[in-house]
NUVOKOL-488561 format. One record per residue (C-alpha): x, y negated, z. Coordinates in Angstrom, 3 decimals, padded with zeros to 6 digits. Each point is the difference from the previous one (the first is absolute). Example, Ala and Ser with C-alpha at 12.3 -4.5 7.8 and 13.67 -1.06 7.14 Angstrom:
// residues 2
+----------+----------+----------+
:        X :        Y :        Z :
+----------+----------+----------+
:  012.300 :  004.500 :  007.800 :
:  001.370 : -003.440 : -000.660 :
+----------+----------+----------+
END
This chain:
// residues 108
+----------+----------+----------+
:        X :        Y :        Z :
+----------+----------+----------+
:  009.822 : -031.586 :  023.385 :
: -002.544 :  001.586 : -002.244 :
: -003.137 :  001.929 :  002.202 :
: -000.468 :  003.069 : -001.309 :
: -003.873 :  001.571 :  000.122 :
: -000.051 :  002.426 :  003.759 :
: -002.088 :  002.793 : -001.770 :
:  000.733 :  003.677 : -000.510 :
:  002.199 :  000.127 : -002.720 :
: -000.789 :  003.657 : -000.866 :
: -003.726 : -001.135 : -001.047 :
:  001.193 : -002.786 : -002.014 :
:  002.208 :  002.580 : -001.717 :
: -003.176 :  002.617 : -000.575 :
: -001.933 : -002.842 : -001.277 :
:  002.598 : -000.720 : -002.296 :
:  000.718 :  003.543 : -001.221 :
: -003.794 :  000.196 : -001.010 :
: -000.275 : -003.648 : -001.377 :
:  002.792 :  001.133 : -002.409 :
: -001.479 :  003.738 : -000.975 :
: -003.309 : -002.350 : -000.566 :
:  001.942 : -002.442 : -002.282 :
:  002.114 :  002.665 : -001.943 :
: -002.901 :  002.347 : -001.318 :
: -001.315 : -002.927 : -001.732 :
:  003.286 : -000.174 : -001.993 :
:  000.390 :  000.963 : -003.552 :
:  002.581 :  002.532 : -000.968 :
:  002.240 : -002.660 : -001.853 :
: -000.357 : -002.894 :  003.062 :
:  003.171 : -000.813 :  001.292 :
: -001.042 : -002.049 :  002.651 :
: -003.049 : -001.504 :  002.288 :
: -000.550 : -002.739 :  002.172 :
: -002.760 : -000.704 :  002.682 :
: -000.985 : -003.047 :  001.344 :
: -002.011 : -000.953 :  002.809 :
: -000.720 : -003.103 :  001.138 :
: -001.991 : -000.660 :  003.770 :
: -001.649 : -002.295 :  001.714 :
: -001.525 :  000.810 :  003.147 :
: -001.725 :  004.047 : -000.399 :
: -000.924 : -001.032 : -003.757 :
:  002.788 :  001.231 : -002.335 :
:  000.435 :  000.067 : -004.250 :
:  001.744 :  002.956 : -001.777 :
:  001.837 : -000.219 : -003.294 :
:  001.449 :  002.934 : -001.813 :
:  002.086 :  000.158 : -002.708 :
:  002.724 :  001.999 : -002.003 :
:  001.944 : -000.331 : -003.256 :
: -002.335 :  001.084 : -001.954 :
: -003.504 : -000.583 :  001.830 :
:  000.067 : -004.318 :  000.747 :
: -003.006 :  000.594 :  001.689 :
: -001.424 :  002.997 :  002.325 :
: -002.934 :  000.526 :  001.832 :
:  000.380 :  001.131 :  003.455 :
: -002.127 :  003.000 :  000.817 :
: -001.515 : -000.095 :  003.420 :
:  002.221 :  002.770 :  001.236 :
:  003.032 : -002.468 : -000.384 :
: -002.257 : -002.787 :  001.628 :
: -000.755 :  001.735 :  002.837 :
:  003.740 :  000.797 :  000.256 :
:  000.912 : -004.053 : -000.131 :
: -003.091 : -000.702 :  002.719 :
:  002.264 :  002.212 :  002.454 :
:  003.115 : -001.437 : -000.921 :
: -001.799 : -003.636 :  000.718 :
: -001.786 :  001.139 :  003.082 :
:  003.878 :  001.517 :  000.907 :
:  001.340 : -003.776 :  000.119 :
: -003.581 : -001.360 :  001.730 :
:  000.400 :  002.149 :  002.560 :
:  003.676 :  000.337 :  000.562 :
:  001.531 : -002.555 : -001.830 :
:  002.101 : -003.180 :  002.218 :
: -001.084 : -002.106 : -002.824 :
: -002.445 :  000.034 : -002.928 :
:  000.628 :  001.926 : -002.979 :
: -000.305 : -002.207 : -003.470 :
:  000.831 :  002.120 : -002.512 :
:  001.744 :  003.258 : -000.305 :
:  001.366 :  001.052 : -003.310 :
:  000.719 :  003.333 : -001.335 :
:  002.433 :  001.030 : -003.107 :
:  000.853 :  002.817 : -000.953 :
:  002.512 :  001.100 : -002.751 :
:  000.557 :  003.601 : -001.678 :
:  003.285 :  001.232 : -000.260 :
:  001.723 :  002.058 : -002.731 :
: -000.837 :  003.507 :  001.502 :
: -003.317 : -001.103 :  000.178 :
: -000.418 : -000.749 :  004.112 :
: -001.274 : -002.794 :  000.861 :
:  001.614 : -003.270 :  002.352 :
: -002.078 : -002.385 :  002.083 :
:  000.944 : -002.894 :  001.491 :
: -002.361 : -002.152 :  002.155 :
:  000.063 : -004.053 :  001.113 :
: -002.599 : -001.252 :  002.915 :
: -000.885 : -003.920 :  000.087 :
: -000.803 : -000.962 :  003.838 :
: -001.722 : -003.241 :  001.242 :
:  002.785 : -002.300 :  000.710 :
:  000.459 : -000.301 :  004.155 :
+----------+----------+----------+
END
């Protein structure tokens, strides 16, 4: 059986609502989708953002700051370390867009 992290799931969900505003007001009109990666070891953590159009974004230090809490989230909470969390996101016809998220633990 799989151990699921013990914290608050409501914060992890606020933390995620804001990563994603963070990561979709750096999209162009015409991107269809994004993807963020972030890989961790220990408290130190790497950010990569991309879309269909933009290989390569910088991460302003709002969206950062945003990742930091969703690290410290799994430090402080978390049954097992976090490695990597990734993000993607993909717009729909009516323009709305659909995230779906995939978290990389330690093994036990």
């Amino acid at each position: 059986m799989r151990t699921l992290p013990e914290f608050p799931l409501d914060l992890h969900a606020d933390i995620d609502v804001e990563i994603g505003y963070l990561v979709l007001r750096e999209m162009y009109e015409d991107d269809d989708s994004a993807d963020l990666l972030i890989g961790v070891e220990g408290d130190q953590y790497s950010v990569t953002l991309k879309s269909t159009l933009q290989p390569i974004i910088f991460p302003d230090d709002d969206l950062l700051e945003s990742v930091g809490k969703l690290v410290s989230l799994h430090i402080e909470y978390g049954a097992r370390p976090l490695r990597a969390a990734t993000y993607h996101y993909d717009k729909e016809s009516s323009g709305s867009w659909v995230m779906s998220a995939k978290f990389d633990y330690e093994p036990v």
